[in-house]
C-alpha positions as a Markdown table, in Angstrom:
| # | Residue | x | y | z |
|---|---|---|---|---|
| 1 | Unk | 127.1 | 118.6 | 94.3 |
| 2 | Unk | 127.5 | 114.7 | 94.5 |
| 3 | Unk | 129.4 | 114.7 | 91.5 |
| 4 | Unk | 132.0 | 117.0 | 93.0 |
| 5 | Unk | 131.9 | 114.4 | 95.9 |
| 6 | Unk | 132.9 | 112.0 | 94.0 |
| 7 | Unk | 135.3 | 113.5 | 91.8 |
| 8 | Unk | 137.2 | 116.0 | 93.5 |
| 9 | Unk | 141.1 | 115.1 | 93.6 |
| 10 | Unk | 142.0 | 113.6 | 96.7 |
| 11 | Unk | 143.9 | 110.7 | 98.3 |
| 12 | Unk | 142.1 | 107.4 | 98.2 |
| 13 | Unk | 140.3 | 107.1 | 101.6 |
| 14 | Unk | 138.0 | 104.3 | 102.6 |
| 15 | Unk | 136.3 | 102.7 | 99.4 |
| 16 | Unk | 133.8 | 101.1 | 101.7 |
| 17 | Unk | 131.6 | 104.1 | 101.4 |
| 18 | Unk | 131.9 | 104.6 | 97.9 |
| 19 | Unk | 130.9 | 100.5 | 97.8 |
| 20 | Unk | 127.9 | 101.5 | 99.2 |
| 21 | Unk | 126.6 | 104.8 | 97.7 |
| 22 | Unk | 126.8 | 102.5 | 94.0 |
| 23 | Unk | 125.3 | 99.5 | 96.0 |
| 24 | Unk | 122.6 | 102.2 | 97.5 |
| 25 | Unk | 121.9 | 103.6 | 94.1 |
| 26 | Unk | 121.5 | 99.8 | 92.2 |
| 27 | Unk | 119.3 | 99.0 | 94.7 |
| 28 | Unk | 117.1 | 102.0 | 93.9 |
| 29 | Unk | 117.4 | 101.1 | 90.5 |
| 30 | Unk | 116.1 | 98.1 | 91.0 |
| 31 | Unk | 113.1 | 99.2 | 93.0 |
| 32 | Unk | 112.1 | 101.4 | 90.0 |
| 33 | Unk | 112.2 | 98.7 | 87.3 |
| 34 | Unk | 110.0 | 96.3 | 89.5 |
| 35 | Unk | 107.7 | 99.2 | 90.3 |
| 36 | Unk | 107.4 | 100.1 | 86.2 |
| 37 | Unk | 107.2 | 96.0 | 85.9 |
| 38 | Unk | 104.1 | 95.5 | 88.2 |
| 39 | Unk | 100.4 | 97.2 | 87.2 |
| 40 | Unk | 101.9 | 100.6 | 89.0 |
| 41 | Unk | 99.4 | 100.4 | 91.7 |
| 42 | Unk | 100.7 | 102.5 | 95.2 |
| 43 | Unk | 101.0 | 98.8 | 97.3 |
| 44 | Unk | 103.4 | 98.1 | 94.6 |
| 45 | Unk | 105.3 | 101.5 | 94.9 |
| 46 | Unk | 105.2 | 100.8 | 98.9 |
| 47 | Unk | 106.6 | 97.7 | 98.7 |
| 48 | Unk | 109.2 | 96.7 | 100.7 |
| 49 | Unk | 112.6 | 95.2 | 98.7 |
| 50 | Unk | 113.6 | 92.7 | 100.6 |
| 51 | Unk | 114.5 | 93.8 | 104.2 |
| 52 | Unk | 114.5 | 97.5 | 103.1 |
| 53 | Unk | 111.0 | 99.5 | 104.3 |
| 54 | Unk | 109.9 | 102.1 | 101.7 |
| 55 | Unk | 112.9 | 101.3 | 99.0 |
| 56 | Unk | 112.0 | 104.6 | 97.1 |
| 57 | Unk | 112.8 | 107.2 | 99.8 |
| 58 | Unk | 115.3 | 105.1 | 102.0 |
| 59 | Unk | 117.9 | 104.2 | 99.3 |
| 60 | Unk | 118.3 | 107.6 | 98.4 |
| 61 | Unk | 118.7 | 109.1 | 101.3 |
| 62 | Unk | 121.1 | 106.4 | 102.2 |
| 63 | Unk | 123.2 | 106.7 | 99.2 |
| 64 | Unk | 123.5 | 110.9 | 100.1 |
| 65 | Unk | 124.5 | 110.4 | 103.3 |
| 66 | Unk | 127.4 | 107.9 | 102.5 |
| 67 | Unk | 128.3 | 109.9 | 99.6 |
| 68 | Unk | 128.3 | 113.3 | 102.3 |
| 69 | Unk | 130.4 | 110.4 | 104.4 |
| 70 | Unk | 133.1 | 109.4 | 101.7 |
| 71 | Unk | 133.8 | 112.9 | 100.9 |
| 72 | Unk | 133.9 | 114.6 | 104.0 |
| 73 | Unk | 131.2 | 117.2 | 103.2 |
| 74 | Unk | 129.7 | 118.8 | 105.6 |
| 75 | Unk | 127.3 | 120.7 | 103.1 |
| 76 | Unk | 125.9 | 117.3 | 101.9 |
| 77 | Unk | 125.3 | 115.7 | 104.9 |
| 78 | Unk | 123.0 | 118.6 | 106.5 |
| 79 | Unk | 121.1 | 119.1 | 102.5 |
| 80 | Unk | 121.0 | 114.7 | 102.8 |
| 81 | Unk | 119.5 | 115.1 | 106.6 |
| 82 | Unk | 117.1 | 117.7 | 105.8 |
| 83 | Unk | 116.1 | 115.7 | 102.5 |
| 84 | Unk | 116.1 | 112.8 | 104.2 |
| 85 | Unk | 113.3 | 114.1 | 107.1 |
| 86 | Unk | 111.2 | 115.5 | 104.7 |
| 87 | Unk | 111.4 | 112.4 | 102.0 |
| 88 | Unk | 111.6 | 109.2 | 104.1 |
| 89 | Unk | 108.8 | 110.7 | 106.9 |
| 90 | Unk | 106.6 | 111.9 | 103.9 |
| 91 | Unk | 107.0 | 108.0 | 102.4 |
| 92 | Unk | 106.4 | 106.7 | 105.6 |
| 93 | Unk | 103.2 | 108.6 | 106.5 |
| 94 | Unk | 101.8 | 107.2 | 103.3 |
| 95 | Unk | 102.3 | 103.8 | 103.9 |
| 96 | Unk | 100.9 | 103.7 | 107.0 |
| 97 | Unk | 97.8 | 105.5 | 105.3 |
| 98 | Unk | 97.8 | 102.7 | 103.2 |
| 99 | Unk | 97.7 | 99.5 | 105.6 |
């Protein structure tokens, strides 16, 4: 579905949100070769990346809603709010677990 986001033939529109879907999705790139750098323990996978709470389900979620954004999908933005309640409240639960 995001690839037809992205690819579908239509006028150039505000690049901004497409900035920050690839900006979104480096950073969670990012997050996952620090995680695979450190001794894989769950403080390092709950980590914060800089001023970003719980990288791994935030920059995901944030990436699917700018993507749903940029390409005026109305589909994407409900599956990317849904996703996003389960994944980010999931993450969030475990962190606090863990403190």
């Amino acid at each position: 579905m995001s690839a037809c986001a992205l690819f579908e033939n239509k006028s150039p529109r505000s690049w901004l949100w497409l900035v920050v879907v690839f900006g979104c999705m480096g950073l969670y790139e990012r997050y996952w070769i620090r995680y695979f750098r450190s001794h894989h323990t769950l403080q390092d996978f709950y980590r914060d990346l800089g001023i970003i709470p719980i990288p791994g389900a935030v920059l995901p979620v944030a990436a699917g809603f700018s993507l749903a954004v940029y390409g005026r999908n109305p589909f994407l933005l409900g599956a990317t709010v849904i996703f996003g309640i389960g994944h980010v409240g999931i993450h969030w639960r475990h962190r606090q677990e863990r403190k």
